[in-house]
C-alpha positions, 0 to 999 in steps of 0.5 A: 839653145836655139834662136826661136827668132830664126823663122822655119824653113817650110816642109815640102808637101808630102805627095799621095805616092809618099803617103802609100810609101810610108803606110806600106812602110808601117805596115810591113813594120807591123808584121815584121814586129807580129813575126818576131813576136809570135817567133820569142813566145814560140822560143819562151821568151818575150819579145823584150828578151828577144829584142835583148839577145839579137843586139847583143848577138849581133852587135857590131864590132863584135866586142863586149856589149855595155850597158848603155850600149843595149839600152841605145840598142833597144831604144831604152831611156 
């Protein structure tokens, strides 16, 4: 648990250039996200389905894939 009585350091401000950074950012995610989603109904699946065969196809170790190793993959709870 933590000691809600320990005051919080302050956050740096964030500069202009940090805020352009992180909207280009966001935005290249966007369209990363709009390719791959355009690419798995090409293929007939869905985006979830495709999300699903690239962890498993590319998970590290190359070993089997659990469960609970595809839902921290995929960000599932």
């Amino acid at each position: 648990m933590s000691d809600m009585s320990q005051p919080r350091e302050p956050r740096p401000a964030i500069s202009q250039a940090d805020y352009q950074r992180l909207s280009e950012f966001r935005y290249l995610i966007r369209r990363f996200l709009e390719f791959s989603q355009v690419q798995a109904e090409d293929a007939g699946l869905t985006p979830r389905q495709h999300q699903a065969l690239l962890a498993i196809k590319g998970f590290p170790g190359g070993g089997p894939v659990t469960v609970g190793d595809l839902a921290e993959r995929l960000r599932i709870r």
